[in-house]
Structure formats: C-alpha cells, structure tokens
PDB file of N, CA, C, O and CB in Angstrom:
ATOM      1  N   UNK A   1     -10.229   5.536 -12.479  1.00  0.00           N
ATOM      2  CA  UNK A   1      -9.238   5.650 -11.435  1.00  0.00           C
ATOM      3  C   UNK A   1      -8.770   4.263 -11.009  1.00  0.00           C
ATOM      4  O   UNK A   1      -9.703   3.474 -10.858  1.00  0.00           O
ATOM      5  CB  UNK A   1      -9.800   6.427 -10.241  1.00  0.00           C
ATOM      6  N   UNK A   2      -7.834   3.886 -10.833  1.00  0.00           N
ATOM      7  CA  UNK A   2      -7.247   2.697 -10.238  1.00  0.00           C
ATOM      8  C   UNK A   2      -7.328   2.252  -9.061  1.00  0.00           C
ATOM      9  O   UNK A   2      -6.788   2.894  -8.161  1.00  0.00           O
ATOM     10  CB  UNK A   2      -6.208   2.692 -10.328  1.00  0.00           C
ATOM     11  N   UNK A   3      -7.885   1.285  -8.833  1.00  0.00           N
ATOM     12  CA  UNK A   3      -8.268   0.743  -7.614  1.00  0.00           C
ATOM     13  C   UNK A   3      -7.416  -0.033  -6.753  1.00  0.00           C
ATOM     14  O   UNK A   3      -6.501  -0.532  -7.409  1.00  0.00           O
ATOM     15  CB  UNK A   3      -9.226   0.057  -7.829  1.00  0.00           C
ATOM     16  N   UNK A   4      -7.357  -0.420  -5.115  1.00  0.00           N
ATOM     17  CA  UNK A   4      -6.302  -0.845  -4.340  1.00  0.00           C
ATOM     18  C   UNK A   4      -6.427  -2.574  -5.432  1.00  0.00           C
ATOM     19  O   UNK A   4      -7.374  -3.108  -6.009  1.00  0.00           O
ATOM     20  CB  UNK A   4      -6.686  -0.766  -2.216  1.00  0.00           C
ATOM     21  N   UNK A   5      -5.030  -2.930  -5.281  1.00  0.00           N
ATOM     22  CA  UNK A   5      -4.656  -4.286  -5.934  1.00  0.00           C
ATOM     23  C   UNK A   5      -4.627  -4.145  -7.443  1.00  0.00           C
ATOM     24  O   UNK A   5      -4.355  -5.173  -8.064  1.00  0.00           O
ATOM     25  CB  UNK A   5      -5.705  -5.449  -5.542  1.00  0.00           C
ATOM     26  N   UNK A   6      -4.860  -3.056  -8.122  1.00  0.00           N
ATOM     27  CA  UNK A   6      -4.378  -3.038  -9.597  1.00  0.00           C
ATOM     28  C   UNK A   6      -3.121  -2.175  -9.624  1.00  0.00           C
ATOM     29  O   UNK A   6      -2.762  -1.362  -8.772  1.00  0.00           O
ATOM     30  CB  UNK A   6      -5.524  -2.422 -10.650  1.00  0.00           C
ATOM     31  N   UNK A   7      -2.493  -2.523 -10.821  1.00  0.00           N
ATOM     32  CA  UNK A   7      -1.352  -2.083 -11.370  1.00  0.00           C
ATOM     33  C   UNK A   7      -0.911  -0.705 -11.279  1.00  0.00           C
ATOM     34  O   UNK A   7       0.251  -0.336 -11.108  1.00  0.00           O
ATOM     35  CB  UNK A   7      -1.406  -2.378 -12.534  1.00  0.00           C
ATOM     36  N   UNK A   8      -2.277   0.265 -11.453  1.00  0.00           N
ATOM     37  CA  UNK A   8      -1.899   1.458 -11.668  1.00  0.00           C
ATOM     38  C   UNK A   8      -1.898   1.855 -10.274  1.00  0.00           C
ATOM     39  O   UNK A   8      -1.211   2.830  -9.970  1.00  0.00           O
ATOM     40  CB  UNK A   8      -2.703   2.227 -12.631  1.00  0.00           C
ATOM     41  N   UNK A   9      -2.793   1.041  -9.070  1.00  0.00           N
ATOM     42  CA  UNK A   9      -2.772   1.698  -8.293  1.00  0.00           C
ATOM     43  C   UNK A   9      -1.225   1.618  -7.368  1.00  0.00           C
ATOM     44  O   UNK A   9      -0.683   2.443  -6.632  1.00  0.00           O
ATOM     45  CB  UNK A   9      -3.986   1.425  -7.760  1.00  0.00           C
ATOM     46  N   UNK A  10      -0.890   0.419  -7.736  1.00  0.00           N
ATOM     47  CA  UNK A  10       0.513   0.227  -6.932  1.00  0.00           C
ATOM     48  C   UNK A  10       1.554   1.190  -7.260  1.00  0.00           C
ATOM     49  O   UNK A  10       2.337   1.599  -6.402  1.00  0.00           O
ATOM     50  CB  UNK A  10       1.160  -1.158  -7.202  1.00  0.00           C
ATOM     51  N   UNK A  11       1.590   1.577  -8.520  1.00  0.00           N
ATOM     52  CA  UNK A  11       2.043   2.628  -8.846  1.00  0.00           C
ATOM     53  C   UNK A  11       1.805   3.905  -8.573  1.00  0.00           C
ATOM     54  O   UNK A  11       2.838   4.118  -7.938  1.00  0.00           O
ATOM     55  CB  UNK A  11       2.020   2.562  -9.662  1.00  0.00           C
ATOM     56  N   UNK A  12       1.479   4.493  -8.567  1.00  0.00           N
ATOM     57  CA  UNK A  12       0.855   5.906  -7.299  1.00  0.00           C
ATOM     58  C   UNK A  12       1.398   5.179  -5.970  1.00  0.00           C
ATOM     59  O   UNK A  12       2.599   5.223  -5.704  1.00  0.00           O
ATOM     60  CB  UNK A  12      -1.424   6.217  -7.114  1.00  0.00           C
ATOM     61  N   UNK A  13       0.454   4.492  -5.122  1.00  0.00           N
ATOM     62  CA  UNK A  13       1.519   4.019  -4.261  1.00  0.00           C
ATOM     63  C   UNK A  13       3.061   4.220  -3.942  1.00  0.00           C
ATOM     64  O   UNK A  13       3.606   4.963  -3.125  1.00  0.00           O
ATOM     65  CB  UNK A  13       1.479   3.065  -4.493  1.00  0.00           C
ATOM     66  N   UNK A  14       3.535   3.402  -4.765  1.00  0.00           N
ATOM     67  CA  UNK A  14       5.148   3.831  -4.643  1.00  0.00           C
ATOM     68  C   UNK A  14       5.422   4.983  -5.055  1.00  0.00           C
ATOM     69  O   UNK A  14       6.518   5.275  -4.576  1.00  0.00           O
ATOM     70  CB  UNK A  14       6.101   3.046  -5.366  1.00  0.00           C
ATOM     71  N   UNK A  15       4.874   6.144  -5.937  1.00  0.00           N
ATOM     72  CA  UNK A  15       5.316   7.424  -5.917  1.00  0.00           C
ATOM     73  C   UNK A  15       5.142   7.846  -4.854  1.00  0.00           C
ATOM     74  O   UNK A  15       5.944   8.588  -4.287  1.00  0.00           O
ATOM     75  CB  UNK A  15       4.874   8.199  -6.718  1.00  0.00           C
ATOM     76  N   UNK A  16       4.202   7.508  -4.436  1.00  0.00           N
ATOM     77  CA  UNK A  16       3.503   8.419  -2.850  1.00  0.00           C
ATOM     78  C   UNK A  16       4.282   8.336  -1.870  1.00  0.00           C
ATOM     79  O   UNK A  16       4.412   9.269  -1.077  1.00  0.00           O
ATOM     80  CB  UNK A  16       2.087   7.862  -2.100  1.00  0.00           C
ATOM     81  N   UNK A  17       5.041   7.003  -1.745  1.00  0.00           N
ATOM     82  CA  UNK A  17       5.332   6.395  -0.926  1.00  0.00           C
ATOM     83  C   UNK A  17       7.425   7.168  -1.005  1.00  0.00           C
ATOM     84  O   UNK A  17       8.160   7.449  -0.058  1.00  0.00           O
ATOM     85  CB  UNK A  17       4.707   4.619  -1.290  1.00  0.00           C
ATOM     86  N   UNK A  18       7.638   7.234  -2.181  1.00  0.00           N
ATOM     87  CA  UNK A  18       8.909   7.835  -2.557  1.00  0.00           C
ATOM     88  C   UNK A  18       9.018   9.461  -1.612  1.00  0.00           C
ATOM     89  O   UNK A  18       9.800   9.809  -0.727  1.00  0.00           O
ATOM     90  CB  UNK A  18       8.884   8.021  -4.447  1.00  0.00           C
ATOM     91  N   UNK A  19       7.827  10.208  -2.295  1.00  0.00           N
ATOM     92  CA  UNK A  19       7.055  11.463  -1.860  1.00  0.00           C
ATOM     93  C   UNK A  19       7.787  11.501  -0.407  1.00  0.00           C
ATOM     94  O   UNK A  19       8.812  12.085  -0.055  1.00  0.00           O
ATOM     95  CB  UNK A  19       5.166  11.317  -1.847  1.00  0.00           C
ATOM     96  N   UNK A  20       6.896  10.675   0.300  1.00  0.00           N
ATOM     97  CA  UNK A  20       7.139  10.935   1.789  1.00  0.00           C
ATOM     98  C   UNK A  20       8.396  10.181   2.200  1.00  0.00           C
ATOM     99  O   UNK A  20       8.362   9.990   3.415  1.00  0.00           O
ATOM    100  CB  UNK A  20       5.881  10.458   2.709  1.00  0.00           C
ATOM    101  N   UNK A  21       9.119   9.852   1.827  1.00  0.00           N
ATOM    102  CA  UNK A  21      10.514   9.455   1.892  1.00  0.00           C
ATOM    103  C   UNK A  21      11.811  10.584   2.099  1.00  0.00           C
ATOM    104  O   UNK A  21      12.726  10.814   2.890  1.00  0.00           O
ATOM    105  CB  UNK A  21      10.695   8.737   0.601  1.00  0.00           C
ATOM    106  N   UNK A  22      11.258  11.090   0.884  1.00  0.00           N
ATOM    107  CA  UNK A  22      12.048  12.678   0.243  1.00  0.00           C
ATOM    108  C   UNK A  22      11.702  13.645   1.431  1.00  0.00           C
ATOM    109  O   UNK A  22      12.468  14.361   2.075  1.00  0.00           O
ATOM    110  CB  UNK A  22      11.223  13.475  -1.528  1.00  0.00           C
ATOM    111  N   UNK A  23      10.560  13.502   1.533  1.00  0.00           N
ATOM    112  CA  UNK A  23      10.283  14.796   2.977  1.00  0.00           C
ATOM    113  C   UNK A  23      10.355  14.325   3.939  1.00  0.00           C
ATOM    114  O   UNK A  23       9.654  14.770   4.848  1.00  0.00           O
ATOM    115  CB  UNK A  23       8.966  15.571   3.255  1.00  0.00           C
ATOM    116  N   UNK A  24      11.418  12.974   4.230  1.00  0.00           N
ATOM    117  CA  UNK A  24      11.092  12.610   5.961  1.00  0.00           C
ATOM    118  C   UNK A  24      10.571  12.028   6.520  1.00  0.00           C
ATOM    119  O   UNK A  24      10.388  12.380   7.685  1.00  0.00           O
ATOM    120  CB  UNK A  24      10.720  13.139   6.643  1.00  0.00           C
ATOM    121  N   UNK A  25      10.159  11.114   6.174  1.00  0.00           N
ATOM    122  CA  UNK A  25       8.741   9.825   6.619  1.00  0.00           C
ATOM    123  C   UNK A  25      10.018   8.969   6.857  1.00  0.00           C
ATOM    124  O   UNK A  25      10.834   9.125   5.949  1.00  0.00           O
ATOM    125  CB  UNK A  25       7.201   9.027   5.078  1.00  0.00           C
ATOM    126  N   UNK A  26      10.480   7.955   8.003  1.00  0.00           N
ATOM    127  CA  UNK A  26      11.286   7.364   8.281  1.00  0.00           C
ATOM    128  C   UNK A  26      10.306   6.125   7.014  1.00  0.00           C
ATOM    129  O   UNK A  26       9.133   6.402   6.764  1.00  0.00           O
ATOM    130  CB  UNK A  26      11.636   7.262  10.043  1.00  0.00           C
ATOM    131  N   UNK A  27      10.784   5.199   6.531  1.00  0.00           N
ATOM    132  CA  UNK A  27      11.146   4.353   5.613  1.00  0.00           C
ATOM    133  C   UNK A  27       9.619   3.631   6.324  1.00  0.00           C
ATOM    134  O   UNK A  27       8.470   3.749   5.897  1.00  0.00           O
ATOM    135  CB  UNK A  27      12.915   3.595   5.613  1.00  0.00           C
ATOM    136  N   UNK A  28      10.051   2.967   7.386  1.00  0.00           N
ATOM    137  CA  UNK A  28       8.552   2.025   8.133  1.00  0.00           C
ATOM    138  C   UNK A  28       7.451   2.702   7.489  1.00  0.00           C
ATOM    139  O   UNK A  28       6.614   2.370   6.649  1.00  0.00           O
ATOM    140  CB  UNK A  28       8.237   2.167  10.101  1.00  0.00           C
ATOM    141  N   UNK A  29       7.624   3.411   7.929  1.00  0.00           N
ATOM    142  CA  UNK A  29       5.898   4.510   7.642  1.00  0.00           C
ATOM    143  C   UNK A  29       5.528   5.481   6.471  1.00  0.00           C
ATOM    144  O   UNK A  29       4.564   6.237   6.352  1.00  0.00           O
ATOM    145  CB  UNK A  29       5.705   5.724   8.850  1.00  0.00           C
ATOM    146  N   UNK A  30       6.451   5.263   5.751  1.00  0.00           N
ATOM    147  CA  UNK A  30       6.106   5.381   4.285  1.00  0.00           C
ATOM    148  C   UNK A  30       5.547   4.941   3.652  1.00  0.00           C
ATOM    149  O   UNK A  30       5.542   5.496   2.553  1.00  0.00           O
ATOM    150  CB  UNK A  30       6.631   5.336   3.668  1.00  0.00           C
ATOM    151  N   UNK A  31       4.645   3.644   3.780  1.00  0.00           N
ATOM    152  CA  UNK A  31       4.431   2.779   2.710  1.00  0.00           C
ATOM    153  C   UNK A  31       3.081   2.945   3.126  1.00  0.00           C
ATOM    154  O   UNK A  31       2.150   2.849   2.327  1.00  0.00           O
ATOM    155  CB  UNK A  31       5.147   1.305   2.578  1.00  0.00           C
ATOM    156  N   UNK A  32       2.887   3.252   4.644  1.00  0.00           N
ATOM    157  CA  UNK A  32       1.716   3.047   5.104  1.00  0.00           C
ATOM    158  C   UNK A  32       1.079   4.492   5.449  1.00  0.00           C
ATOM    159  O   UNK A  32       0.238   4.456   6.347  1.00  0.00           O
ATOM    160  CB  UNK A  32       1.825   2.086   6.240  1.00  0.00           C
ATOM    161  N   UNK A  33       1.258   5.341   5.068  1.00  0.00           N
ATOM    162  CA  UNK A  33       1.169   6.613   4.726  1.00  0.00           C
ATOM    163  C   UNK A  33       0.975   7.224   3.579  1.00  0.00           C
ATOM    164  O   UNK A  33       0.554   8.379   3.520  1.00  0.00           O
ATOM    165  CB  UNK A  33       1.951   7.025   5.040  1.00  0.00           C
ATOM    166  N   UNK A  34       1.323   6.361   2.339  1.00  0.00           N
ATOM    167  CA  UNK A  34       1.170   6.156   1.053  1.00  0.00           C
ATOM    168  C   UNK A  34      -0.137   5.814   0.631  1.00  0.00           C
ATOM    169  O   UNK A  34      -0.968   6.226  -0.179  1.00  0.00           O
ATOM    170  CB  UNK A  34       1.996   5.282   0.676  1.00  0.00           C
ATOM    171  N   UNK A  35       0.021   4.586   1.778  1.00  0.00           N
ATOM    172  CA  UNK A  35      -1.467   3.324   1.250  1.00  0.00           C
ATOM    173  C   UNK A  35      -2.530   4.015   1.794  1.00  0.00           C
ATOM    174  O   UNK A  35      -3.613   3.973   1.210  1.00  0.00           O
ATOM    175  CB  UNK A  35      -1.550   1.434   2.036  1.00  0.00           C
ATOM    176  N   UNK A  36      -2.406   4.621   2.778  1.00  0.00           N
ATOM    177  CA  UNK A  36      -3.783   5.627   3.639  1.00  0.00           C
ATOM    178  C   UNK A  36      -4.311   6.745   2.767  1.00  0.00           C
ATOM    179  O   UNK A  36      -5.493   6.968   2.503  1.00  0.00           O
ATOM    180  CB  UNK A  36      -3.207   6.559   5.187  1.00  0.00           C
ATOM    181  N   UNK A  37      -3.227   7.419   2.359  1.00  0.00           N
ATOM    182  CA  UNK A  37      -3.489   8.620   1.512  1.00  0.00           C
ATOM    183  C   UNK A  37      -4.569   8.046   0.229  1.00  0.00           C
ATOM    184  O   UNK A  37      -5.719   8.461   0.086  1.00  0.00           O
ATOM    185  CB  UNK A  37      -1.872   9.275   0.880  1.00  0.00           C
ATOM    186  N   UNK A  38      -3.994   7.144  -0.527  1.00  0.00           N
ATOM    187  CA  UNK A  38      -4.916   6.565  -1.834  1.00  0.00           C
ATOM    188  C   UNK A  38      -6.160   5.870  -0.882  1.00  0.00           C
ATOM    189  O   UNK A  38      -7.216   6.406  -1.217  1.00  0.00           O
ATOM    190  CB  UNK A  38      -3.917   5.154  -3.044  1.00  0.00           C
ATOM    191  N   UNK A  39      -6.289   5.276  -0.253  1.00  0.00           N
ATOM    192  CA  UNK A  39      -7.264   4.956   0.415  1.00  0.00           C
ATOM    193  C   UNK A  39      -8.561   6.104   0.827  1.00  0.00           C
ATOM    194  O   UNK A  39      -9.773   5.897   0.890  1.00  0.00           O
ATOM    195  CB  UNK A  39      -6.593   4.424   1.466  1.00  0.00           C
ATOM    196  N   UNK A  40      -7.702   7.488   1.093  1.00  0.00           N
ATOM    197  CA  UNK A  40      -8.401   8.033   1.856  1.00  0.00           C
ATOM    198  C   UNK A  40      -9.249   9.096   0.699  1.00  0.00           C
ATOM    199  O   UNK A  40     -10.212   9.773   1.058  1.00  0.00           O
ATOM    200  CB  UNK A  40      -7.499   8.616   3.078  1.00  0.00           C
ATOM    201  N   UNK A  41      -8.653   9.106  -0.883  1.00  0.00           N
ATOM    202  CA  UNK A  41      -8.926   9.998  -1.477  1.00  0.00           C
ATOM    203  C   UNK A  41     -10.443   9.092  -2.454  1.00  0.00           C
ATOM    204  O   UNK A  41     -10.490   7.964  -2.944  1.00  0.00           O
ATOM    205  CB  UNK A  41      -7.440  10.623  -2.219  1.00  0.00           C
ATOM    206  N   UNK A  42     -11.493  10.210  -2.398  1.00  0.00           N
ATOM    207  CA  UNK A  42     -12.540   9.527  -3.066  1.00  0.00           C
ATOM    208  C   UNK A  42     -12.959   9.152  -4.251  1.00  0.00           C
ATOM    209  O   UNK A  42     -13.957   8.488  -4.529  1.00  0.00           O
ATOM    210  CB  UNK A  42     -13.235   9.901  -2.867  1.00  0.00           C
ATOM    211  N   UNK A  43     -11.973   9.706  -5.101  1.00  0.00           N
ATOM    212  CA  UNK A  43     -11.249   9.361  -6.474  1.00  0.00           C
ATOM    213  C   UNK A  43     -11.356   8.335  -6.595  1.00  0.00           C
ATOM    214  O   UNK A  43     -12.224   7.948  -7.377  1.00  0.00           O
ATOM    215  CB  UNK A  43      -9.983   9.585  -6.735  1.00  0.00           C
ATOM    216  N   UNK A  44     -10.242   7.020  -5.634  1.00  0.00           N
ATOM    217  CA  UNK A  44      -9.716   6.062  -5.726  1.00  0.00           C
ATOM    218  C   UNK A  44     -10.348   4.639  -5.026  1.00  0.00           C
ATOM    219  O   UNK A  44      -9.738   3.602  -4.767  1.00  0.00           O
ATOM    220  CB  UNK A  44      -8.610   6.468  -5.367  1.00  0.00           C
ATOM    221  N   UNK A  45     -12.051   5.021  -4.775  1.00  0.00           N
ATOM    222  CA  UNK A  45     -13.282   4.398  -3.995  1.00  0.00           C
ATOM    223  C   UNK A  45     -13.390   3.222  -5.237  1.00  0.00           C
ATOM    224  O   UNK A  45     -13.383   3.330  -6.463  1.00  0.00           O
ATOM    225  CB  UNK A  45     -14.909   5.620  -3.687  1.00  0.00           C
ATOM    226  N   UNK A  46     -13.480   2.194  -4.432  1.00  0.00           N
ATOM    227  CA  UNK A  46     -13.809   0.963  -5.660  1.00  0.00           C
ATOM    228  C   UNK A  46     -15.155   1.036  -6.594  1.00  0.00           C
ATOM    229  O   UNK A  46     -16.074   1.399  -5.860  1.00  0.00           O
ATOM    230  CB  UNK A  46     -13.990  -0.559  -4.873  1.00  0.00           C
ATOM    231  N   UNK A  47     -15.370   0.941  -7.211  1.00  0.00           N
ATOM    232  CA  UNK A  47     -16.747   0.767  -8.378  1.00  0.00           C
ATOM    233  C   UNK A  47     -18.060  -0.433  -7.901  1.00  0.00           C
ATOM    234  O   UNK A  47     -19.271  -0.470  -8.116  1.00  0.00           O
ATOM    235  CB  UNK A  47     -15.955   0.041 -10.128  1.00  0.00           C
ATOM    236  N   UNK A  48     -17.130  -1.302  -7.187  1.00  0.00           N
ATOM    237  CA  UNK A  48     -18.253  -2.139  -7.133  1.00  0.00           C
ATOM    238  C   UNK A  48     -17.494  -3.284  -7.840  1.00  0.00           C
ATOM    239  O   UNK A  48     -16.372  -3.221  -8.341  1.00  0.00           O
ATOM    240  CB  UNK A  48     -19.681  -1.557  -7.840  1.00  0.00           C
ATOM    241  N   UNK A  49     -18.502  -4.561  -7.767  1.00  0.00           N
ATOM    242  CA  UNK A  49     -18.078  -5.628  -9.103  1.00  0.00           C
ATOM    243  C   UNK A  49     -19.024  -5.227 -10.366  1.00  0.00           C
ATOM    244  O   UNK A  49     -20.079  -4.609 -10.505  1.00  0.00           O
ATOM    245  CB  UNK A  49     -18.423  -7.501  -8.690  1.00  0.00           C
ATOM    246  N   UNK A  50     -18.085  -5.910 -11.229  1.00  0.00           N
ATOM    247  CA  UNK A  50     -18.463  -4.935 -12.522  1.00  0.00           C
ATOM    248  C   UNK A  50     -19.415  -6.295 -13.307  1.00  0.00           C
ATOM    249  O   UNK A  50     -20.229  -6.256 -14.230  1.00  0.00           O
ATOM    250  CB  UNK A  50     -16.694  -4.191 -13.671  1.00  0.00           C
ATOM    251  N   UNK A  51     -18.830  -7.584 -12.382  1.00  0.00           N
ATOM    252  CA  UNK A  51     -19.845  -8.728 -13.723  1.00  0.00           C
ATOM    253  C   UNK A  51     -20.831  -9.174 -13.039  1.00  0.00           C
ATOM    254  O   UNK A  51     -20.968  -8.632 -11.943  1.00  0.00           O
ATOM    255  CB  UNK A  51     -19.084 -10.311 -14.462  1.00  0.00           C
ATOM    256  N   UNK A  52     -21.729 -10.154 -13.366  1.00  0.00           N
ATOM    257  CA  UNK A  52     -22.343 -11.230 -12.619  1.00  0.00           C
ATOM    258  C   UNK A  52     -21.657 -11.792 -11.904  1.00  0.00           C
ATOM    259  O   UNK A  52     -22.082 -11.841 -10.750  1.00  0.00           O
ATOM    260  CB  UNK A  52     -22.861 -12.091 -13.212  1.00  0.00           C
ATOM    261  N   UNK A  53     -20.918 -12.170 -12.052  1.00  0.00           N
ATOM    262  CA  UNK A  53     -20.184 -13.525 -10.926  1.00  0.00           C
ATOM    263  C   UNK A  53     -19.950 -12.581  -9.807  1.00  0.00           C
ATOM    264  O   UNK A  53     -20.608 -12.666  -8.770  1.00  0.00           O
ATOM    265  CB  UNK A  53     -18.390 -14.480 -11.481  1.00  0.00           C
ATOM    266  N   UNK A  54     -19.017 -11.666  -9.988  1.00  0.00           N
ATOM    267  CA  UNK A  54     -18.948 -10.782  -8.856  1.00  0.00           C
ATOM    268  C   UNK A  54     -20.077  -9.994  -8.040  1.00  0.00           C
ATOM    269  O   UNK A  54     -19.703  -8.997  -7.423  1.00  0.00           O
ATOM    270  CB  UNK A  54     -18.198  -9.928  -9.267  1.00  0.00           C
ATOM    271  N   UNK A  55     -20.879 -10.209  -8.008  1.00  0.00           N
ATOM    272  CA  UNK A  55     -22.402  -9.717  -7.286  1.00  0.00           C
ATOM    273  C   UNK A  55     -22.505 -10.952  -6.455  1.00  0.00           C
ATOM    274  O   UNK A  55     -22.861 -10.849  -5.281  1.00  0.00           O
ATOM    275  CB  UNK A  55     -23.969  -9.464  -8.452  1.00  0.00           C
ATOM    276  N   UNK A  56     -22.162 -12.343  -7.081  1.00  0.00           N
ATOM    277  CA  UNK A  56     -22.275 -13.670  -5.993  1.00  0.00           C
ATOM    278  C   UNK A  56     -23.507 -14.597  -6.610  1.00  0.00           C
ATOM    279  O   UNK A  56     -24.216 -14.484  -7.610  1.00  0.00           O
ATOM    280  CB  UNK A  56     -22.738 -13.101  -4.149  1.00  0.00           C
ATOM    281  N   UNK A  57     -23.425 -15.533  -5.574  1.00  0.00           N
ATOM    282  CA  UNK A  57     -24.673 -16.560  -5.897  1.00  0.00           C
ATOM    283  C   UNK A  57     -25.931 -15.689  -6.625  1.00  0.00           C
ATOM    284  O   UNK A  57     -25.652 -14.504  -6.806  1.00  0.00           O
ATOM    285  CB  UNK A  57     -25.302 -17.321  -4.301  1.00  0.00           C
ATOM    286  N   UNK A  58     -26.888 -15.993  -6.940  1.00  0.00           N
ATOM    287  CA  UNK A  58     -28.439 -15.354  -7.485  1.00  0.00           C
ATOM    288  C   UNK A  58     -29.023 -15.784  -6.429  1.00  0.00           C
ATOM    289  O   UNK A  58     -29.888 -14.919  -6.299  1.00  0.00           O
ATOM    290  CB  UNK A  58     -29.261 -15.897  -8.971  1.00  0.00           C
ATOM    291  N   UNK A  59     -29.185 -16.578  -5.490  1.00  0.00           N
ATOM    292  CA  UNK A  59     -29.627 -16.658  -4.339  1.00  0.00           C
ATOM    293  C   UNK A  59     -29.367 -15.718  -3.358  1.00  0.00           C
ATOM    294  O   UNK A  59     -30.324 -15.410  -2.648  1.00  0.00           O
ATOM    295  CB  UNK A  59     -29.342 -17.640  -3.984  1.00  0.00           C
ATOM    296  N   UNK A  60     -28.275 -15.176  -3.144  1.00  0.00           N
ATOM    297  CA  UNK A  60     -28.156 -14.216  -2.057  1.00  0.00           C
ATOM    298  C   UNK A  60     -27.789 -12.833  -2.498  1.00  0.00           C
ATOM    299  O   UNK A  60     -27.150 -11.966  -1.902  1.00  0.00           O
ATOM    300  CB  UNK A  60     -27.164 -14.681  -1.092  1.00  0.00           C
ATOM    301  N   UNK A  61     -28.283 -12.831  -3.550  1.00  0.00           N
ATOM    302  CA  UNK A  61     -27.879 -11.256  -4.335  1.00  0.00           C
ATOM    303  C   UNK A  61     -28.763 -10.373  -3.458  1.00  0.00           C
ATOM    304  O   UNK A  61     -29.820 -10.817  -3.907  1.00  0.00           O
ATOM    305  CB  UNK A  61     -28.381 -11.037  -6.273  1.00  0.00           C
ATOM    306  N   UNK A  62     -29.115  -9.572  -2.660  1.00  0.00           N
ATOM    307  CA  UNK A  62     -29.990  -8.596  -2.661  1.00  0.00           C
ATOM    308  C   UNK A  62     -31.063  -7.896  -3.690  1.00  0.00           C
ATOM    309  O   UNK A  62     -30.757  -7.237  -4.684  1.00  0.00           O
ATOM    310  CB  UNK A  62     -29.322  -7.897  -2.359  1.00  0.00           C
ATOM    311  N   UNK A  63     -32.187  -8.142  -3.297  1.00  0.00           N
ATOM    312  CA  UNK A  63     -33.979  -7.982  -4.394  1.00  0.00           C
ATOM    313  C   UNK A  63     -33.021  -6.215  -5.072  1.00  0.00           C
ATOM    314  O   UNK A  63     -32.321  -5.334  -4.573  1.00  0.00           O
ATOM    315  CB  UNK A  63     -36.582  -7.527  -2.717  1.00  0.00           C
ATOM    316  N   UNK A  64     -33.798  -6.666  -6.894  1.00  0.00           N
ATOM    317  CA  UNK A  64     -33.536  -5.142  -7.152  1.00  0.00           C
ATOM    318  C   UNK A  64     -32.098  -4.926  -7.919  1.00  0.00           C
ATOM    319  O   UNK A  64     -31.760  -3.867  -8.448  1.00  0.00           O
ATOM    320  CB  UNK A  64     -33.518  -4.293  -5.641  1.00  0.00           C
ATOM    321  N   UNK A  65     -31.188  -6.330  -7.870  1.00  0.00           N
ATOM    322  CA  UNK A  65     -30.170  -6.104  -7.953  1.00  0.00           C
ATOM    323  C   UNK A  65     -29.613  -7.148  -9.158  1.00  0.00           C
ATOM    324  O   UNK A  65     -28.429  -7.127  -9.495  1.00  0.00           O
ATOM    325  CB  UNK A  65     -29.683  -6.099  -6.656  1.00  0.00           C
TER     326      UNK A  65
END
C-alpha cells in the first residue's frame, strides 16, 4: 500500500480529493478531507523503516531490535 509522501500515495490523494470536489466539498477542504481519509484508513499505516539506517544510531535503537 502506498504510504503518505510516496508517489502512489499522492495519487489517491488527488483522486480523493477530485471525489469530494464532484460532491461538494468547497475546494479549501478538499484536499484536507482527502489527506484525512488516506490517513485514516489502516491499509495505508506506514511499515516502519525498512533498513538499518532508518531504525537510527545502534546506540539508541531500543534492546531486541
């Protein structure tokens, strides 16, 4: 699933965001009605970091991890 700040997700986004346009969402609050919706669906929950670097220092990683 595509996560907030990738490609695919911006895309859904702006459909979403079209979506509630078409039915009446004054323009302001479209985008942010869009961004809530993908936010809110658990589909679209980030993974985590996927490498080493992204976990952080080895010093402050959390034991186990």
């Amino acid at each position: 699933m595509p996560e907030p700040g990738s490609k695919d997700y911006d895309k859904q986004r702006a459909r979403r965001r079209k979506e509630a346009e078409r039915s009446g969402v004054p323009d302001r609050h479209a985008n942010e009605e869009a961004n809530e919706s993908l936010q809110q669906d658990p589909r679209r929950r980030s993974s985590g970091p996927r490498t080493e670097r992204g976990r952080g220092p080895k010093g402050e990683r959390p034991e186990g991890g």
